[in-house]
N, CA, C and O of each residue as an XYZ file, in Angstrom:
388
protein
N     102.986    100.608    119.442
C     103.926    100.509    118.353
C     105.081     99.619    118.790
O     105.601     99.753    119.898
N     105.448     98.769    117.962
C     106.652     98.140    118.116
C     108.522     98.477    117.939
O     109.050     98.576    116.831
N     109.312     98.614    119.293
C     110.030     98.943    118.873
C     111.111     98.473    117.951
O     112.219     98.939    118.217
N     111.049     97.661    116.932
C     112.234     97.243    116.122
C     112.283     97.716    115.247
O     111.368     98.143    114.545
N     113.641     97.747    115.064
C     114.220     98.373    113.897
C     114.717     97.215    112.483
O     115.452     96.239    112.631
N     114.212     97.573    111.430
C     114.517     96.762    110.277
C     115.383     97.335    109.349
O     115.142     98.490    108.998
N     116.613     96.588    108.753
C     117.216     97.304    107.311
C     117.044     96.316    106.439
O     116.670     95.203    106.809
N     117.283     96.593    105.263
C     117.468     96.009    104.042
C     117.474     94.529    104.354
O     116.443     93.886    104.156
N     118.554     93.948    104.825
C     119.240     92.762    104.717
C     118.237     92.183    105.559
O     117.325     91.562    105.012
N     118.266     92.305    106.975
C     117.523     91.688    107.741
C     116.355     91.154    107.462
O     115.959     90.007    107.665
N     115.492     92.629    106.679
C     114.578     91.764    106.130
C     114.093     90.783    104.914
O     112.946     90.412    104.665
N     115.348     90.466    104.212
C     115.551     89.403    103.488
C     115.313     87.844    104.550
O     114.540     86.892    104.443
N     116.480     88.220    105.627
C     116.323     87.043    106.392
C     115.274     86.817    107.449
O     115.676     85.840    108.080
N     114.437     87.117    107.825
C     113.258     87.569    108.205
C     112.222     86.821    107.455
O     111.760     85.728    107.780
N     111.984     87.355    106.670
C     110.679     86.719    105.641
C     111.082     85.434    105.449
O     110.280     84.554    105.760
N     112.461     85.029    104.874
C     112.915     83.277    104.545
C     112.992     82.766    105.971
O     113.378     81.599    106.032
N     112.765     83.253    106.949
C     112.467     82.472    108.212
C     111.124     82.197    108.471
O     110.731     81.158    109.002
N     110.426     83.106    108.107
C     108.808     83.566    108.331
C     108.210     81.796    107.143
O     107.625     80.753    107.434
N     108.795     82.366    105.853
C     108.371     81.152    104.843
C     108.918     79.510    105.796
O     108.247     78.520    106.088
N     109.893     79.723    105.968
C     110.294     78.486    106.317
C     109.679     78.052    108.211
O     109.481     76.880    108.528
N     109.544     78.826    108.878
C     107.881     78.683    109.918
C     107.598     78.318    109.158
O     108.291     77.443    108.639
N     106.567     78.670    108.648
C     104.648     78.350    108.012
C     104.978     76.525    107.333
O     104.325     75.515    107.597
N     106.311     76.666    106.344
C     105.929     75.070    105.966
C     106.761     74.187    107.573
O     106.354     73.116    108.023
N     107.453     74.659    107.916
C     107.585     73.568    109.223
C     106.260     73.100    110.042
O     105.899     72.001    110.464
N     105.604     74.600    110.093
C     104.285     74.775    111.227
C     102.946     73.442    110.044
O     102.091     72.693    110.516
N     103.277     73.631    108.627
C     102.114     72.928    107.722
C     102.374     71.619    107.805
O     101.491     70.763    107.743
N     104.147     71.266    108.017
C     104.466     69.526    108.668
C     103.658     69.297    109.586
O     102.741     68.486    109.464
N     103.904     70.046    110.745
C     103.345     69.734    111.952
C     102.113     69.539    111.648
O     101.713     68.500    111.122
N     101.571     70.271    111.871
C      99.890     70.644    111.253
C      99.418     68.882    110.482
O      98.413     68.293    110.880
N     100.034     68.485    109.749
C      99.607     67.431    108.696
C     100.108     66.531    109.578
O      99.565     65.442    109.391
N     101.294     66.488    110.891
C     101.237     65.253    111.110
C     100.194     65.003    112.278
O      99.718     63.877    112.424
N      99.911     65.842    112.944
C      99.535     65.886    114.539
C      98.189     66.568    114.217
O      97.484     65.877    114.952
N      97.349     67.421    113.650
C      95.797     67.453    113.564
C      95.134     66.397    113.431
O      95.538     65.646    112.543
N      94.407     66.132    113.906
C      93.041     65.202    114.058
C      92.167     65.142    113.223
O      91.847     64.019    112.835
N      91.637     66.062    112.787
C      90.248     65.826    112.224
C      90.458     66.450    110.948
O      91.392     67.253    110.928
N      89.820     66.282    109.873
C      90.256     66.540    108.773
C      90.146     68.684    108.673
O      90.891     69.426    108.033
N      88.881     69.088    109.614
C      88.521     70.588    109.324
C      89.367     70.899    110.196
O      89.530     72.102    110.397
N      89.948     70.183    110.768
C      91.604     71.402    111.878
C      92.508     71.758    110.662
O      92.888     72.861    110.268
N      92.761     70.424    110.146
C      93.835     70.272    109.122
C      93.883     71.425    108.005
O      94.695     72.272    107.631
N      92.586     71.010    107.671
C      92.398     72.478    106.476
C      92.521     73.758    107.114
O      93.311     74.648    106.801
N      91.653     73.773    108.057
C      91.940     75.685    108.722
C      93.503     76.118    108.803
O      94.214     76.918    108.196
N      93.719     74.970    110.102
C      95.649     75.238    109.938
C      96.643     75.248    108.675
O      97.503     76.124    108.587
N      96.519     74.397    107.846
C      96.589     74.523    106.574
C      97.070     75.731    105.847
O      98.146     76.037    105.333
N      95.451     76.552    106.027
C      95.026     77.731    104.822
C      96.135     78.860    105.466
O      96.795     79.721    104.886
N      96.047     78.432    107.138
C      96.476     79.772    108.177
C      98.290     79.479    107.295
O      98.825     80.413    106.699
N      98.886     78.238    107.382
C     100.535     78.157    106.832
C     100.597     78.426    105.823
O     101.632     79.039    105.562
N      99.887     78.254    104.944
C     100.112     78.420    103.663
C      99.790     80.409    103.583
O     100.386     81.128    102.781
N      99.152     80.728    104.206
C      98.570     82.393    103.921
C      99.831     83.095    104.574
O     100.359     84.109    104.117
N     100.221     82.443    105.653
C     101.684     83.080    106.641
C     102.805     83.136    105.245
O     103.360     84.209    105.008
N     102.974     82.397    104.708
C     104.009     81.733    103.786
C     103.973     82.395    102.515
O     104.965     82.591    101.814
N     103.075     82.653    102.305
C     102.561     83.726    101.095
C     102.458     85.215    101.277
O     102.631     85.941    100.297
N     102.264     85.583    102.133
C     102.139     86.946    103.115
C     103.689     86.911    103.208
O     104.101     87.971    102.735
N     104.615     86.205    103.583
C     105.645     87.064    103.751
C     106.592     86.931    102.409
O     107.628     87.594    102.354
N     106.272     86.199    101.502
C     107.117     85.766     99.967
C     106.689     87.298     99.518
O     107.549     88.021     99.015
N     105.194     87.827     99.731
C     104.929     89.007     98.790
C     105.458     90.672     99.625
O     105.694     91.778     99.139
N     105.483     90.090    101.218
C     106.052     91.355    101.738
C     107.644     91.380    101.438
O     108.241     92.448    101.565
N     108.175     90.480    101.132
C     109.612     89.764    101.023
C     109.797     91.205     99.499
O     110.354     92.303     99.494
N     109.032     90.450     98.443
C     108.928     91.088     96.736
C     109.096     92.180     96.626
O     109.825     92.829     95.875
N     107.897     92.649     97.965
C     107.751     94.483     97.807
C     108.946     95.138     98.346
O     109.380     96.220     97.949
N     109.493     94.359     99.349
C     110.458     95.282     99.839
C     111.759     95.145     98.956
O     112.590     96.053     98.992
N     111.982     93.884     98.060
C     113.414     94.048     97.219
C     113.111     95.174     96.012
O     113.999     95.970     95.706
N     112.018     95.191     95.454
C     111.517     96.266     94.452
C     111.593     97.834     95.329
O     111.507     98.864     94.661
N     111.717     97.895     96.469
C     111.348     99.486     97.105
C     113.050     99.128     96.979
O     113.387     99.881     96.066
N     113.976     98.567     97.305
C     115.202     98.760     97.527
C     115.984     98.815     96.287
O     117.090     99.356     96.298
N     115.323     98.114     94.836
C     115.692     98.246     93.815
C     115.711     99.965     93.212
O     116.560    100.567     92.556
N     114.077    100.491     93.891
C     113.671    101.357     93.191
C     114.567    102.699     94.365
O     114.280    103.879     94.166
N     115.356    102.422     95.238
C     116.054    103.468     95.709
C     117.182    103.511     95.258
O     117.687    104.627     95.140
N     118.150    102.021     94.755
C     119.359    102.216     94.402
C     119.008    103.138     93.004
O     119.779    104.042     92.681
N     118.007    102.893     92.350
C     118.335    103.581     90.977
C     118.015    105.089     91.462
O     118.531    105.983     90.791
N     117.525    105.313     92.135
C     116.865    107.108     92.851
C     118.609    107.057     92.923
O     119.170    107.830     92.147
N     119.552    106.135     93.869
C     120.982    106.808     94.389
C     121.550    107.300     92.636
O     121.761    108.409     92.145
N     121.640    106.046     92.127
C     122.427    106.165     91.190
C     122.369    107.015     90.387
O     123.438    107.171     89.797
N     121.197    107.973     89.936
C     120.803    109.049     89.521
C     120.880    110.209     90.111
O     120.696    111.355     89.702
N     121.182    109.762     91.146
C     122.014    110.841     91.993
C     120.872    112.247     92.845
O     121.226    113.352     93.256
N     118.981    111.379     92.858
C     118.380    112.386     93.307
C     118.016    111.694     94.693
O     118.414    110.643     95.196
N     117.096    112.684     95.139
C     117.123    112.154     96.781
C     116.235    110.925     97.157
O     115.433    110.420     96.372
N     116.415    110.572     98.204
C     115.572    109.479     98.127
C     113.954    110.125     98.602
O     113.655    111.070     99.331
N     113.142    109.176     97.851
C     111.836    109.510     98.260
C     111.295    108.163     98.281
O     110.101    107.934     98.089
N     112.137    107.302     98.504
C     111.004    106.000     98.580
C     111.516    105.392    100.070
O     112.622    105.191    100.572
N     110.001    105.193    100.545
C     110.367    104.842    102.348
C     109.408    103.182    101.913
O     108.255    103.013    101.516
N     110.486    102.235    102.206
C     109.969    101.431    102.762
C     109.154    100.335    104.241
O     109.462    100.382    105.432
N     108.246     99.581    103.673
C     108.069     98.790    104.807
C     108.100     97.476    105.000
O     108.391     96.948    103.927
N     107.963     96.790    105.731
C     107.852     95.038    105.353
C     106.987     94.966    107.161
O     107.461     95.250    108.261
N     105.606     94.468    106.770
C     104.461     94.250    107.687
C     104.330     95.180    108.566
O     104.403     95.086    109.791
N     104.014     96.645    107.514
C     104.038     98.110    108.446
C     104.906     98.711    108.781
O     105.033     99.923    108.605
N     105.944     97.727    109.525
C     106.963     98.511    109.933
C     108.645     99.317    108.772
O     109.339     98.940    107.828
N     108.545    100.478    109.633
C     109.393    100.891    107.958
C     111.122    100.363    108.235
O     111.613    100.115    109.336
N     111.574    100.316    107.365
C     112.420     99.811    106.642
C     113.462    100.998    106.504
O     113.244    102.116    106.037
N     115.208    100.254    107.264
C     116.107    101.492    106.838
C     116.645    101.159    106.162
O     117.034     99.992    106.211
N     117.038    102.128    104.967
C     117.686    102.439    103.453
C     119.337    102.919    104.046
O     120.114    103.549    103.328
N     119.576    102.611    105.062
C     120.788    103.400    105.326
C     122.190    102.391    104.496
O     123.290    102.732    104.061
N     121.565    101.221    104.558
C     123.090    100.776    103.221
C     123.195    101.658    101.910
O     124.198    101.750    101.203
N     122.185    102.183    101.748
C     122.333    102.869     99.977
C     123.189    104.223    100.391
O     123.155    104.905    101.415
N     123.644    104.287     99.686
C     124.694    105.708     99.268
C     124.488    106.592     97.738
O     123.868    106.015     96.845
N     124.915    107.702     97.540
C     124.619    108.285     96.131
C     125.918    107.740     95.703
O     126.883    107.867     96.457
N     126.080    106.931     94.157
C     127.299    107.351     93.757
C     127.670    108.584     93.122
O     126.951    109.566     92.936
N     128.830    108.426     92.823
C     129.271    109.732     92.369
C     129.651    109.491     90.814
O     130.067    110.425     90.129
């Protein structure tokens, strides 16, 4: 198991690093592969990295959407997030009053 710890924010910036790898890594890739079937494999691999983390990116603003409204309603939280397995701390949210 890995020990890091993730919150909210971080993993906003996280994933827009992750997206922005994959198209740096798809420059590279397009300038420096050789043969046309490297190009495509590496390719599919930046483009799938890049997409993989836009949709782990989605799920986790919707789990954080779907806790502020749990705060604001003032019941407990029951939604545990993750972003690539690893879970996700909710500790910025508060109940209002």
């Amino acid at each position: 198991m890995i020990g890091i710890s993730f919150n909210a924010d971080s993993v906003q910036n996280y994933s827009l690093m992750a997206m922005g790898g994959s198209f740096i890594g798809l420059l590279l890739v397009l300038k420096f592969a050789k043969s046309v079937v490297s190009k495509l494999l590496l390719l599919v691999v930046c483009v799938g990295i890049g997409v993989l983390a836009f949709t782990q990116r989605d799920a986790v603003n919707a789990c954080v959407a779907s806790a502020n409204k749990q705060a604001q309603a003032g019941t407990p939280f029951e939604t545990t997030c993750t972003f690539f397995g690893q879970r996700v701390s909710l500790s910025g949210i508060t109940k209002q009053p």
